[in-house]
Backbone as CSV, one residue per row, in Angstrom:
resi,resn,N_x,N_y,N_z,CA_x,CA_y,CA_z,C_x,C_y,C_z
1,UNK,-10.041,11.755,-28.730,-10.127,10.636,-27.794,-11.020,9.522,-28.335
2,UNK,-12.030,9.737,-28.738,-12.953,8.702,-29.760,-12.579,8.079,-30.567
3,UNK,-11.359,8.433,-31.053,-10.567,7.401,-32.062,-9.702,6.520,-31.477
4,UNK,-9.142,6.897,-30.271,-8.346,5.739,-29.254,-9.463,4.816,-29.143
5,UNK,-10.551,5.376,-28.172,-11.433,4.139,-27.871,-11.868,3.293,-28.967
6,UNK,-12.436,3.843,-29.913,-12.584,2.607,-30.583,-11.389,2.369,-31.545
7,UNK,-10.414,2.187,-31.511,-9.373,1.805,-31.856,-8.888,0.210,-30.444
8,UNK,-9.209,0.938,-29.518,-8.627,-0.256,-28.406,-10.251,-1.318,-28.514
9,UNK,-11.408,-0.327,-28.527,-12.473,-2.078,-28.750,-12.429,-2.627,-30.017
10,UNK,-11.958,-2.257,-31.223,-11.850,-2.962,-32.387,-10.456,-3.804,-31.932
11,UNK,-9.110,-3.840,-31.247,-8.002,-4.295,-30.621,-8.702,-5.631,-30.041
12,UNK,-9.530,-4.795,-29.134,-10.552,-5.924,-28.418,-11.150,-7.045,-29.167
13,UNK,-11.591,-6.793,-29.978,-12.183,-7.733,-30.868,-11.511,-8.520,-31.379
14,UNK,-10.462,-7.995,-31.916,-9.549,-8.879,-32.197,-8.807,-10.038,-31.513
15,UNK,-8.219,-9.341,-30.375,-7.962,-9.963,-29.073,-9.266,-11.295,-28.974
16,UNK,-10.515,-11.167,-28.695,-11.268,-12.189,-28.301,-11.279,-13.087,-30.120
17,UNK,-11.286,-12.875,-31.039,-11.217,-13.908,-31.969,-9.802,-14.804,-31.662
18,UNK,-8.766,-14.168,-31.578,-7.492,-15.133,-31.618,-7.672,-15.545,-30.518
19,UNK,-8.282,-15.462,-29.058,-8.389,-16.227,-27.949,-9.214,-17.630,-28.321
20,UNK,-10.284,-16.806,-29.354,-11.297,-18.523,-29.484,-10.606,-19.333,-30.770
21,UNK,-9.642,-18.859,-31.636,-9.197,-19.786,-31.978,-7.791,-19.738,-31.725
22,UNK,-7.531,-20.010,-30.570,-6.168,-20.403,-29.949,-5.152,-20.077,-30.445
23,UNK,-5.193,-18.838,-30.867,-3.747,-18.401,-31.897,-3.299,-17.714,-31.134
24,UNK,-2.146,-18.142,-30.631,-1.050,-17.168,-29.748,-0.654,-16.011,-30.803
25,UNK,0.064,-16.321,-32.134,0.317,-15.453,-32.547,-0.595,-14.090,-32.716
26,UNK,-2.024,-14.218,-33.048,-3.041,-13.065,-32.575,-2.698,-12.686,-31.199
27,UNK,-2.772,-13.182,-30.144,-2.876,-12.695,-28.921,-1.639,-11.395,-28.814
28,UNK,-0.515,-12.270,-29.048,0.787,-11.103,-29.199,0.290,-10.069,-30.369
29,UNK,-0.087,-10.127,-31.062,-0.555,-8.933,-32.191,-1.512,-8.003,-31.189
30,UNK,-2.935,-8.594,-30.777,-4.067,-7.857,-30.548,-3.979,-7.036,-29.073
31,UNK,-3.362,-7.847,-28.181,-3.329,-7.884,-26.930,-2.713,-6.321,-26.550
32,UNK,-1.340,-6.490,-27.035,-0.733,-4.931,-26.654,-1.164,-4.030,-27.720
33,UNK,-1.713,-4.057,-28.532,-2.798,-3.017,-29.105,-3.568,-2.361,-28.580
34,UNK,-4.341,-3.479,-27.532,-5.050,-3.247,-27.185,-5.141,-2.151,-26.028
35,UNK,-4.072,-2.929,-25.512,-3.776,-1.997,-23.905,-2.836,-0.686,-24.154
36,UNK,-2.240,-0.803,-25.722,-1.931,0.873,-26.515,-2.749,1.536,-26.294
37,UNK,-4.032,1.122,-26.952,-5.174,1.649,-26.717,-5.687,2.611,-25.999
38,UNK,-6.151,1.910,-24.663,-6.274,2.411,-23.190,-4.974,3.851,-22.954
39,UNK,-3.874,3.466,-23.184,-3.006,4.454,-22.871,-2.709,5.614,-23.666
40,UNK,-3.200,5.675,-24.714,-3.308,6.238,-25.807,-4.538,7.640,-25.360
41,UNK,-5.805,6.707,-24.638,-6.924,7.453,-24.690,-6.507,8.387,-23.697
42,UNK,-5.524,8.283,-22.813,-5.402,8.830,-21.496,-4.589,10.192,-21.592
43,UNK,-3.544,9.851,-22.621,-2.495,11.085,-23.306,-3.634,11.762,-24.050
44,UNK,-4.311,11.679,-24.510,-4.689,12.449,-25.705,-6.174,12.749,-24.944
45,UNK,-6.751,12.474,-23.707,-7.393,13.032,-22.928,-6.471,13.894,-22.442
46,UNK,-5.706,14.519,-22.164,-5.202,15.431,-21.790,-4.302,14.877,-20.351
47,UNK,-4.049,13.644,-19.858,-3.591,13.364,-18.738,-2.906,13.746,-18.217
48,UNK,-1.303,13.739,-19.202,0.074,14.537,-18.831,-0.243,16.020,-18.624
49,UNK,-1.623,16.585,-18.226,-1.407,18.101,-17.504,-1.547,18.110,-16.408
50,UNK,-1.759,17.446,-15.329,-1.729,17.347,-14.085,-1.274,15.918,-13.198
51,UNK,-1.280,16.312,-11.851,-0.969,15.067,-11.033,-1.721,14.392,-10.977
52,UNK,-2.603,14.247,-10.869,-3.636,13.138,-11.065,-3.394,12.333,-12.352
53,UNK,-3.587,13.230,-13.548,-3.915,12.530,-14.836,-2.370,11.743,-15.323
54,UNK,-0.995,12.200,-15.067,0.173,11.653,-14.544,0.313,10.511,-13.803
55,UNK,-0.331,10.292,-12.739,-0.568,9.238,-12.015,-1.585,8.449,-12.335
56,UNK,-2.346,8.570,-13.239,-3.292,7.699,-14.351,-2.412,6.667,-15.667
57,UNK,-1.889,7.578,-16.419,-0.440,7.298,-17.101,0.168,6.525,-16.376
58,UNK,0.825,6.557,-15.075,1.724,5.446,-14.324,0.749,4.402,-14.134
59,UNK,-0.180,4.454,-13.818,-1.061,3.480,-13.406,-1.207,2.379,-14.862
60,UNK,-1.428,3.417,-15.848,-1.945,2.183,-17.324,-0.867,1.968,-17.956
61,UNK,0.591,2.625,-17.635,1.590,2.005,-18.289,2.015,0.639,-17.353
62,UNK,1.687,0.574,-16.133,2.132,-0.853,-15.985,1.211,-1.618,-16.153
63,UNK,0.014,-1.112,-16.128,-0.791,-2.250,-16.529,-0.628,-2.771,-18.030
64,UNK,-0.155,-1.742,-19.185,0.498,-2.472,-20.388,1.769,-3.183,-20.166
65,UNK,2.387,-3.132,-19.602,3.748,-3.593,-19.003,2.743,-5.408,-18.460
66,UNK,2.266,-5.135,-17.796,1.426,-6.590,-17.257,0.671,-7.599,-17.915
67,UNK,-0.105,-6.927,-18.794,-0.508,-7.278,-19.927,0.440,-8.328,-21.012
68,UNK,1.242,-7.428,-21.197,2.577,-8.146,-21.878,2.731,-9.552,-21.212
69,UNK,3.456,-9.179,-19.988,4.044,-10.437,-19.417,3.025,-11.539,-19.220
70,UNK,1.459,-11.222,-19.059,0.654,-12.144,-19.190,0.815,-12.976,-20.532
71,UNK,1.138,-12.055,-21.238,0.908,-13.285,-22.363,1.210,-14.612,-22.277
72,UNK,2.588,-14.628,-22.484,3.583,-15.530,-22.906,3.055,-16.833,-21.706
73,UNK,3.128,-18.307,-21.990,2.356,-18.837,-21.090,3.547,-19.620,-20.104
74,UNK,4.210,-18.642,-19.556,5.462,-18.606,-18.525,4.921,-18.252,-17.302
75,UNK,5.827,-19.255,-16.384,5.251,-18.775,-14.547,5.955,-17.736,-14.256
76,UNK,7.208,-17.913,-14.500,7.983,-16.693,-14.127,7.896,-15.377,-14.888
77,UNK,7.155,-15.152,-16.055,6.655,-13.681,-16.190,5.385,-13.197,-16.025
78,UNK,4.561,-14.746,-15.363,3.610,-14.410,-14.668,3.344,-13.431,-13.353
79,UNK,4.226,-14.163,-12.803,4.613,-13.499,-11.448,4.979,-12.332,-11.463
80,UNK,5.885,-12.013,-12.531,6.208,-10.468,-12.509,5.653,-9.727,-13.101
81,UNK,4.577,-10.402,-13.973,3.282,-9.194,-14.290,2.412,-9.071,-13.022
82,UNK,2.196,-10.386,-12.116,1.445,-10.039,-11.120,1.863,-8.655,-10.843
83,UNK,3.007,-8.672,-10.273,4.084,-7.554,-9.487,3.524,-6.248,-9.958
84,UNK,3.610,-6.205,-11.239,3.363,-4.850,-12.070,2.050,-4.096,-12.093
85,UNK,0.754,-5.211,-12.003,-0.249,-5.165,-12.102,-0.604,-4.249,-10.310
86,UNK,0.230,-5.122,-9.904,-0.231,-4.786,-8.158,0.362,-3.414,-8.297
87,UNK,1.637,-2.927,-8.914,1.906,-1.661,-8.796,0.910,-0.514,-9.324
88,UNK,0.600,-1.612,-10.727,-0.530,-0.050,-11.161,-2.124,0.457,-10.400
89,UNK,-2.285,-1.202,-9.197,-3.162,-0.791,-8.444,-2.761,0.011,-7.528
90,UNK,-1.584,0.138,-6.961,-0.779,1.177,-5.947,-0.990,2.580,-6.602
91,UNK,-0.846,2.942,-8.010,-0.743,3.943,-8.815,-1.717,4.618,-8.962
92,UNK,-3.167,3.943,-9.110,-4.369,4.537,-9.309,-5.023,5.022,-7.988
93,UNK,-4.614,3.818,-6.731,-4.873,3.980,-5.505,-4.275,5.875,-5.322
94,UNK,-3.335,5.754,-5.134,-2.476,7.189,-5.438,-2.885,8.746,-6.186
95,UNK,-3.313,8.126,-7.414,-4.300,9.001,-8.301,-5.630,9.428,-7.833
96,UNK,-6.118,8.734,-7.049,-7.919,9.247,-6.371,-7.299,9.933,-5.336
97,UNK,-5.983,9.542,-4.401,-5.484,9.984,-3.355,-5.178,11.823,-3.894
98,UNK,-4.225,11.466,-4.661,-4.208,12.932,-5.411,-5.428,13.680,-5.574
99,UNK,-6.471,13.325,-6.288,-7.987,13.911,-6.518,-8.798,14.445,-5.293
100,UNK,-8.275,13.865,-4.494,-8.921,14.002,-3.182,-10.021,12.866,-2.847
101,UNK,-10.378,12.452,-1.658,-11.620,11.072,-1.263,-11.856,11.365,-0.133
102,UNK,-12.944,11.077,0.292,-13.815,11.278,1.546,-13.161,10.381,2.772
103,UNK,-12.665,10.853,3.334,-11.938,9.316,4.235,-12.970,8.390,4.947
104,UNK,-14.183,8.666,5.099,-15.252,8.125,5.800,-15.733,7.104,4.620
105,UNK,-16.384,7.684,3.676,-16.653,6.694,2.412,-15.387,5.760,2.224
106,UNK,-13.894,5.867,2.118,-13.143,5.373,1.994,-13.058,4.230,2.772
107,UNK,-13.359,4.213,4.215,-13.166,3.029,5.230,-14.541,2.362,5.050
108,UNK,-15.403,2.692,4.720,-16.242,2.447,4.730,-16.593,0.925,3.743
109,UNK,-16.166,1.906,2.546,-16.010,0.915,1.530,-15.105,-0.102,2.035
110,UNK,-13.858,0.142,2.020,-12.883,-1.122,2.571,-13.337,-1.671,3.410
111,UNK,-14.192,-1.889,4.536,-15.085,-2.543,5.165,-15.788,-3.530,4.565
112,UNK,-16.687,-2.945,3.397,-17.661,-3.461,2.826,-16.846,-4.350,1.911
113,UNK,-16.154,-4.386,1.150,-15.242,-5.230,0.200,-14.199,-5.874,1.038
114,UNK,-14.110,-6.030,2.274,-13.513,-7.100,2.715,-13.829,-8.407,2.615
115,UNK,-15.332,-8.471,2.900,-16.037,-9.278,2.499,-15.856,-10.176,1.074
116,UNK,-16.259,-9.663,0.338,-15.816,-10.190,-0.467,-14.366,-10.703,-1.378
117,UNK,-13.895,-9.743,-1.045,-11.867,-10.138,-0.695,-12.033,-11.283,-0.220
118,UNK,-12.388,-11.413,0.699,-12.076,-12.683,1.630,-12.740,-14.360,1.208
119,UNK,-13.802,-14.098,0.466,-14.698,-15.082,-0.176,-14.006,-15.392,-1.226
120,UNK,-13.187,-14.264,-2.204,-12.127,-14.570,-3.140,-11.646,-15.944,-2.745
121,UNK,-10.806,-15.147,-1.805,-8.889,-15.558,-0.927,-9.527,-17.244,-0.891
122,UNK,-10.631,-17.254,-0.480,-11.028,-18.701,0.432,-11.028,-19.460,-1.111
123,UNK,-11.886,-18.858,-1.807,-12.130,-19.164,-3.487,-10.953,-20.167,-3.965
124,UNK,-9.987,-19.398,-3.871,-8.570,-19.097,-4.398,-7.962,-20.377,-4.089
125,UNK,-7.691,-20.115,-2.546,-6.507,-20.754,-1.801,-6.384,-22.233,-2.295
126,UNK,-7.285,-23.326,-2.266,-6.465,-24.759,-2.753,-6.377,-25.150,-4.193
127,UNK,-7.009,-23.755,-4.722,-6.323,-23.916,-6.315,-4.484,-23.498,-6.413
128,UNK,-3.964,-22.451,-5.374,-3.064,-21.472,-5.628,-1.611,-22.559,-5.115
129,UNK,-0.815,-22.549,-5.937,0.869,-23.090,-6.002,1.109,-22.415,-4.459
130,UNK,1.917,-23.081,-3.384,1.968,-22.761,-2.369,2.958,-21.445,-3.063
131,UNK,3.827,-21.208,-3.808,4.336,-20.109,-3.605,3.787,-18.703,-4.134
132,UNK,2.703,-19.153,-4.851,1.481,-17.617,-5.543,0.963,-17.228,-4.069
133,UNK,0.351,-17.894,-2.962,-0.185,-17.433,-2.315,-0.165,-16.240,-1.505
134,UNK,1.375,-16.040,-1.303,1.720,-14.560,-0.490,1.227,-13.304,-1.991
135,UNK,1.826,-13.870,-3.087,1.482,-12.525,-3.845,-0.173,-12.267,-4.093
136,UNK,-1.017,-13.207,-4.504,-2.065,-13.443,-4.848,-2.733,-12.907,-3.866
137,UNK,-2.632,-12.671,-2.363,-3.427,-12.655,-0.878,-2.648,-10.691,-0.835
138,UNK,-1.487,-10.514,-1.602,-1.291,-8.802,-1.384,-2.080,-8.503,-2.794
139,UNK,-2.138,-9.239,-3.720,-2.884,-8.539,-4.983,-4.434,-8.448,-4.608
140,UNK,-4.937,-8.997,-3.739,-6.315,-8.549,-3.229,-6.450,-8.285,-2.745
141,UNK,-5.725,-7.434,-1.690,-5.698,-6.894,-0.666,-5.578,-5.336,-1.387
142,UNK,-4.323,-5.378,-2.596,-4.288,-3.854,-2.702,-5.471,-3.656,-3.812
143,UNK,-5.766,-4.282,-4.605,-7.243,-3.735,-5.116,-8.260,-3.591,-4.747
144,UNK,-8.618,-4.147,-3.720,-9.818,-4.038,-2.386,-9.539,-2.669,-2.287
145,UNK,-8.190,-2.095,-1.707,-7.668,-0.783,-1.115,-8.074,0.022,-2.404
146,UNK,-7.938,0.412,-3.467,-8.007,0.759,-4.664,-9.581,0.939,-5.256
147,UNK,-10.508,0.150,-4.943,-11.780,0.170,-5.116,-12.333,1.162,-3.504
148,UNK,-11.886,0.839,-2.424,-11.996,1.751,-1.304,-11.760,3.298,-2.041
149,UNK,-10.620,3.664,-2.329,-10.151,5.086,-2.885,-11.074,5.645,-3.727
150,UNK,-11.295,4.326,-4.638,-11.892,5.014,-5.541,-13.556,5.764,-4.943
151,UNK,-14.103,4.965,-4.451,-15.487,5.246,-3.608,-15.112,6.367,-2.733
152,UNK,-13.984,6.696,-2.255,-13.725,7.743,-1.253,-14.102,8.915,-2.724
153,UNK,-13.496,9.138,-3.428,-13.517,10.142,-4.297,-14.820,10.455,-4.807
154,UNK,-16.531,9.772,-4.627,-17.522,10.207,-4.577,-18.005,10.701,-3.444
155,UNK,-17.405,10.502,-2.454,-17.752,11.590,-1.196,-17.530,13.105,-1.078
156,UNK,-16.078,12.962,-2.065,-15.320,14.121,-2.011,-15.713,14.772,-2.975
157,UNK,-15.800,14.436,-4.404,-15.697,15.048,-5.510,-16.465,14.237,-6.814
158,UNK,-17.583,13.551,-6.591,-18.511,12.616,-7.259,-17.769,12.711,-8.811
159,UNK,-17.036,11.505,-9.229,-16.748,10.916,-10.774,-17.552,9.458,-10.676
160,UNK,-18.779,9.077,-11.118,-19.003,7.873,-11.201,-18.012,7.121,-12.534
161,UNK,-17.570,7.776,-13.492,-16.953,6.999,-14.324,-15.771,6.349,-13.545
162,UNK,-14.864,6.918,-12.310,-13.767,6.262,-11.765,-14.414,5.255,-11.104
163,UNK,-15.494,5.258,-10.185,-15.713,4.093,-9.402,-16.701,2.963,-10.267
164,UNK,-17.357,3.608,-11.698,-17.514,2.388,-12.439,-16.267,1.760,-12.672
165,UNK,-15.291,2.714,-13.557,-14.144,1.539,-14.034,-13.388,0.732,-12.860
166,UNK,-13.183,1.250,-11.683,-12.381,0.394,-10.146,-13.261,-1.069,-10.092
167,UNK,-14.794,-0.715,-10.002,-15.426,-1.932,-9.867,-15.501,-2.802,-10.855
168,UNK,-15.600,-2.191,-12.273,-15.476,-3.628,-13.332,-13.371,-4.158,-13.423
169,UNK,-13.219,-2.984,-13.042,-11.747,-3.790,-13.131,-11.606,-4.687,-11.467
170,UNK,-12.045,-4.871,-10.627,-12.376,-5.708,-9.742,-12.590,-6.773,-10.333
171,UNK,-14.018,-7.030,-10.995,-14.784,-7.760,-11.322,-13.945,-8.728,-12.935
172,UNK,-13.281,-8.180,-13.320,-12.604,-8.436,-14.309,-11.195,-9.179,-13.988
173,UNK,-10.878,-8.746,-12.671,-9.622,-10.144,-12.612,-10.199,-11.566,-11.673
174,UNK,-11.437,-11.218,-11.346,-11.583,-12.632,-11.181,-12.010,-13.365,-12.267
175,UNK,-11.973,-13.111,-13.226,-12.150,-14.325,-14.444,-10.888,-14.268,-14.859
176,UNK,-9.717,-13.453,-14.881,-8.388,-13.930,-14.985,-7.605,-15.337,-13.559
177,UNK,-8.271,-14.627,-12.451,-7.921,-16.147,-11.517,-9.087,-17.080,-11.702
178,UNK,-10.055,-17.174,-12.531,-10.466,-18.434,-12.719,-9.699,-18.724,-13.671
179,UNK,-9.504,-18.588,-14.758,-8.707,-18.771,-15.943,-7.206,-19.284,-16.052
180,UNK,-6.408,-18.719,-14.712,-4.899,-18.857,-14.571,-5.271,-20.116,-13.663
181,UNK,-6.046,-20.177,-12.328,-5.781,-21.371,-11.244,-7.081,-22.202,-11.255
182,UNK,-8.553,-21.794,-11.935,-9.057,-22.644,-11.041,-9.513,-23.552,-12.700
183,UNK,-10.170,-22.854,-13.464,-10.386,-23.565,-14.653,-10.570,-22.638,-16.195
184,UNK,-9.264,-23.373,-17.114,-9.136,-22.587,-18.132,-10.310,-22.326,-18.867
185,UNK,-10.876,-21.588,-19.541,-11.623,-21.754,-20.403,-12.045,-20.126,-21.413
186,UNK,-12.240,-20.563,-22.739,-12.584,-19.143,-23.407,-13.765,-18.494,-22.581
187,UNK,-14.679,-19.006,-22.104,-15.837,-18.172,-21.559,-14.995,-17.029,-20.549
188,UNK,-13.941,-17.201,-19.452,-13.685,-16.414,-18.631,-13.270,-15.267,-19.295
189,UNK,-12.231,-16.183,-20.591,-11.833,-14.588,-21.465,-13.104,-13.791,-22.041
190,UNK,-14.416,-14.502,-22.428,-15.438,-13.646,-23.501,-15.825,-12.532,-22.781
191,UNK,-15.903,-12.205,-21.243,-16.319,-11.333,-20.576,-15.332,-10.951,-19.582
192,UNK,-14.248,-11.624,-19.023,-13.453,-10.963,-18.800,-12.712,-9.809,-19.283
193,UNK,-11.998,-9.991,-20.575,-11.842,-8.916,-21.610,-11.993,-7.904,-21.821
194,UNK,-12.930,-8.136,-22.149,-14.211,-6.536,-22.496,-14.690,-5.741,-21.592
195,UNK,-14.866,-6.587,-19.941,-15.051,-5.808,-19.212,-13.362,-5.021,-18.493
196,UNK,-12.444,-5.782,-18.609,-11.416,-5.238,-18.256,-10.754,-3.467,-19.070
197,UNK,-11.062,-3.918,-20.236,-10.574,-2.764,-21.228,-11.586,-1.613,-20.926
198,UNK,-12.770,-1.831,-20.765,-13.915,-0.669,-20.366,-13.484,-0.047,-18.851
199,UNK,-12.887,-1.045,-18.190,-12.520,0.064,-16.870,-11.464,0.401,-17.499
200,UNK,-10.434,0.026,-17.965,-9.414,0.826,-18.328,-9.664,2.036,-18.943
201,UNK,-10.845,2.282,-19.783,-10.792,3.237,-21.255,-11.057,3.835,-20.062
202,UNK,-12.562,3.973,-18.964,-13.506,4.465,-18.047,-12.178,5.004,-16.894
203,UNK,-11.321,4.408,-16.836,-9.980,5.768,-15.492,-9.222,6.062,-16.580
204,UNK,-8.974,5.864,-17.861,-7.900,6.455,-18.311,-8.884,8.015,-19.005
205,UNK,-10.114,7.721,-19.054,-10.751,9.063,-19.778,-11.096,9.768,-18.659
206,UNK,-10.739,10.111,-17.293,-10.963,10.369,-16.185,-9.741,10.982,-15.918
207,UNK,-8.732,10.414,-16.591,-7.454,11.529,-16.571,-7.331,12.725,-16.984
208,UNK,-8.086,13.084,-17.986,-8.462,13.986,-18.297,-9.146,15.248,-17.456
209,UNK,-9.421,14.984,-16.502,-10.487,16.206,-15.268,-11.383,15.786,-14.865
């Protein structure tokens, strides 16, 4: 498994040089390397032996599937990476569900991250194309739900590595919606990035047991 991971942060690295010098052609090279990576660590953690770690796998294959379609600087395969992305939050949501979660910690949390959901949404809204807004307002809604799960599953069965990686992958697509609607810039990618791939490596090495 140590050779996936740093195989996907050297990907990483790469990935953030062709971002700062604007080379699409890097991005298509580094990018799905990268998110190989992540999926890579998850098989060879042992994932495909159970339902959970199966439903980890579904979860990071669409998020490579999303990844992809982010690239290309198209609205319409934007949108349908949104789509994909929202599925693999459905997927992981599913995967803690499988693991088992505290249902009390669970509401609890979703309580507490409404809040900030909602400071997003407000964030969001007069940057967002009137027609992103229905998807954009369910894509934070189901990762809110998804960071809830994940916190349920320290009530039940304490993994801090799952509810670290739920929260930096939280924290990691809002510098993708600053970046897509409110203002482009390499800084969102320098730490967006890196923190995105670390929750990924952090639930896909969690597939494992």
């Amino acid at each position: 498994m140590a050779a996936s991971v740093v195989f996907t942060l050297v990907a990483v690295a790469g990935l953030l040089v062709a971002e700062h010098r604007g080379s699409r052609r890097g991005v298509w090279v580094w990018k799905p390397l990268a998110s190989s990576g992540f999926l890579a660590t998850a098989i060879v953690a042992g994932a495909l032996h159970d339902a959970y770690g199966r439903a980890i796998v579904l979860a990071l294959s669409l998020r490579w599937v999303g990844d992809v379609l982010l690239t290309p600087e198209d609205e319409r395969a934007f949108r349908v990476g949104v789509l994909s992305f929202l599925g693999g939050h459905l997927a992981f949501s599913s995967a803690f569900l499988i693991r088992g979660i505290d249902a009390g910690f669970a509401i609890a949390a979703l309580v507490l991250v409404a809040a900030p959901a909602g400071i997003t949404l407000a964030w969001l809204r007069p940057h967002l194309p009137a027609g992103m807004r229905p998807s954009v307002t369910a894509y934070v809604g189901v990762i809110s739900l998804m960071v809830a799960c994940a916190v349920g599953t320290i009530g039940e069965r304490p993994a801090l590595p799952i509810l670290a990686g739920a929260l930096a992958f939280f924290l990691s697509d809002l510098s993708v919606a600053r970046d897509r609607f409110v203002a482009s810039s390499f800084v969102n990618r320098a730490w967006g990035l890196p923190l995105y791939y670390v929750a990924q490596l952090l639930l896909a090495a969690s597939g494992g047991g």
